[in-house]
Steps between C-alpha positions, in 0.01 A plus 500: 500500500852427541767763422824407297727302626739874500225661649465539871220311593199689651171472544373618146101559420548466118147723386466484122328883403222342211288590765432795305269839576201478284529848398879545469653143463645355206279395288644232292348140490792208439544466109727326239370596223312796360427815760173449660484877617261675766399825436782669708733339306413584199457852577854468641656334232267595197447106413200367304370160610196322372446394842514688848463472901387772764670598831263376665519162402789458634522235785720588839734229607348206669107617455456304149619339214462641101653221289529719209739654679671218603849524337596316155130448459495739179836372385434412086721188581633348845686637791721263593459380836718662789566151618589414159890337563583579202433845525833692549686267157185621289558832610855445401410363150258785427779772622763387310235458190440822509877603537554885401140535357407572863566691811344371854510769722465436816338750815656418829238478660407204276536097648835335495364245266475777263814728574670194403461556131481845463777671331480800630358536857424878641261743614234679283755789382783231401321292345362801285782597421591110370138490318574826296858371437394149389551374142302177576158433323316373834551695821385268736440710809442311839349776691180690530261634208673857526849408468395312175307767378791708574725252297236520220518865445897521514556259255433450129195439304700160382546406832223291751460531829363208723400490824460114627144545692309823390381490899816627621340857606565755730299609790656856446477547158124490526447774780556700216301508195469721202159655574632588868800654386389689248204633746793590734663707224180655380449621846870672532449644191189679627724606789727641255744305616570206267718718241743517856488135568711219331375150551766227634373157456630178648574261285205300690216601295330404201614639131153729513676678775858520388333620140357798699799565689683533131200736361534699765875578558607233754730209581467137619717399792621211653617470915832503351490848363194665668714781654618561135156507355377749776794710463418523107151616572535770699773606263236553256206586708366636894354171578410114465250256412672131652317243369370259622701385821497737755751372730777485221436874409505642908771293575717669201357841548598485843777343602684550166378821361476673845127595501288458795218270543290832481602562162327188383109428446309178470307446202168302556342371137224426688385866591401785407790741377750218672333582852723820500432864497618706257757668725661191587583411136600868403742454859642143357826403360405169434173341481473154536264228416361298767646135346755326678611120474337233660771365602768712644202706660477236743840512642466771825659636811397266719690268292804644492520565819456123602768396271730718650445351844494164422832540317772739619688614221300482260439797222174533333492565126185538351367617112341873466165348448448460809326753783651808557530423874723155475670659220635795701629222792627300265909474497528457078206577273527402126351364180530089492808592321706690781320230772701224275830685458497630907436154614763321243795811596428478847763273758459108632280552767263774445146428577221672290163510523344554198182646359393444172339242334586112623600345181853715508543510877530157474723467202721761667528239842567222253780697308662642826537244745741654678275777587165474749204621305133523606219616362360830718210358587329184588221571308641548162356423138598435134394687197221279463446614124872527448506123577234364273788498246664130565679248322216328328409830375847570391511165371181539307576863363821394362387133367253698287747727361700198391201387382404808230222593732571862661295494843377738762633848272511839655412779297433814589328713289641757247342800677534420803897370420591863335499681815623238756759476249591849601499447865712187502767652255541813733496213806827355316669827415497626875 
């Protein structure tokens, strides 16, 4: 693949992360139209479908083809071609259609092709904030399933949230589901020491989980206020539950909180009591959920280090998602918000390398030429779920709004938005 013109060119394996774990990755076949939902989904997200998928029907990357999971083949109308040449002015036509009876929000981790019609572009704890400030009758939110779930429960019942392609998933929102967490939580409490522990979940996770993060006393964070969220907690209680990514929660608890590594446990869903003894989680400050990203969990050491030989100079900056090891060589560590705002206040001639996801480091070479940026390693990937939304799908959400025909609806479910509710509101008073 070639890097932007801005970008310094290198030697880039561009991997795209659909190859997904059969037990842990995301789940969610390419749709248009209504939610075709596997079970972990719906346990997630508390969606009823009259039709559904299993895990393990899921097809790894480059071992098969499903072609009803091709993308726009559920679409109850066409998806415009992405060759289409008239693409970008019937974009333009359907935006300005719509005028103030919709907001396009706009993740940046999300393709230039889309960024260029968002009208507000962010990361998951902006664009919250915009969603649950909104007066606009369609939110149309070009991220992942969470952030418009997210948008759905901040905002009014008058109000509709879209999401473009209901396949835009996350990996890391399903290594946690309800049933696990709630086993995790029986368990403390027969330790006698869930009443002590206050539950700080990302804002990576399905509604199920923020709804039991709001039953139970807790808070949804973001990488932008993390430290914040952690500080809260153990303002009100001995210890955490950091759900679901672990890296996120040890980097904060350690290198901004000022525990040690020891203070911190790894909880494994997958066995018995976590595959910890009880000592360990009476010992812990935090406990952490063994989730991560699949993307910024591939950045490492090695990585860094070669960057920094092959270019004198240069400083590394890299998002807390990432392992605890590259994080703590890292020169700047911050949410995709900070990574923007270093790179754009930094002088003519700085070179960063960069790790996050490849969609912004490469906006970020385009918009500072005068700077040398690289991603930090040559092996680097996209969101692959984050990019299923694209212009014909934008194209074909919005056309059907103009239309009268309201497509590809989030809704979370009453229950399950009561409590979430809670935990995003105390998210957006910290």
């Amino acid at each position: 693949m070639a890097a932007a013109t801005s970008v310094r060119e290198i030697d880039v394996e561009v991997v795209d992360v659909s190859v997904v774990s059969v037990v842990m990755g995301s789940a969610y076949p390419s749709q248009c139209a209504d939610a075709t939902a596997t079970p972990l989904m719906r346990e997630n997200v508390g969606m009823s479908t009259s039709q559904s998928g299993a895990l393990t029907n899921l097809l790894l990357l480059g071992r098969g083809q499903d072609l009803e999971s091709e993308r726009g083949v559920s679409c109850t109308g066409d998806l415009p071609e992405a060759s289409d040449p008239d693409l970008i002015s019937r974009a333009k036509i359907a935006r300005a259609a719509l005028g103030n009876r919709a907001l396009v929000l706009g993740h940046h981790y999300q393709r230039d092709e889309v960024i260029a019609f968002a009208d507000i572009t962010g990361d998951s704890f902006k664009l919250a904030q915009a969603a649950e400030q909104s007066t606009a009758e369609y939110i149309i939110f070009c991220g992942v399933h969470f952030m418009a779930e997210s948008a759905d429960i901040l905002t009014s019942t008058n109000q509709k949230v879209i999401l473009p392609d209901l396949a835009a998933g996350c990996s890391m929102a399903d290594m946690a589901t309800a049933n696990q967490v709630q086993e995790c939580w029986s368990q403390l409490s027969a330790l006698g020491i869930a009443d002590k522990t206050i539950p700080v979940t990302y804002m990576n996770s399905s509604a199920a989980i923020k709804s039991f993060t709001g039953e139970n006393g807790g808070t949804i964070c973001t990488s932008s206020n993390a430290k914040q969220s952690m500080e809260w907690a153990l303002s009100k209680g001995e210890k955490i539950l950091f759900l679901p990514d672990q890296h996120l929660g040890r980097n904060t608890a350690v290198l901004s909180l000022g525990l040690s590594l020891s203070d911190c446990v790894l909880w494994n869903p997958w066995k018995p009591m976590g595959g910890l003894t009880a000592d360990q989680l009476r010992a812990a400050k935090v406990i952490l959920w063994r989730g991560h990203c699949s993307v910024h969990g591939r950045f490492t050491v090695d990585a860094v280090n070669e960057v920094r030989n092959r270019l004198p100079g240069v400083k590394v900056l890299v998002h807390p998602e990432c392992q605890h090891d590259v994080v703590s060589i890292a020169d700047v560590v911050g949410s995709t918000e900070v990574i923007i705002r270093t790179v754009k206040q930094s002088p003519a001639g700085s070179k960063w390398a960069i790790g996050t996801e490849l969609n912004l480091v490469s906006r970020l070479g385009k918009t500072h030429p005068d700077k040398e940026i690289v991603f930090l390693d040559k092996t680097v990937c996209y969101c692959s779920t984050m990019n299923r939304i694209d212009l014909p799908h934008l194209v074909w959400a919005m056309e059907s709004l103009v239309a009268g025909h309201v497509v590809n609806q989030i809704k979370v479910a009453p229950d399950i938005a009561r409590f979430s509710k809670l935990a995003l509101e105390q998210m957006l008073a910290l």
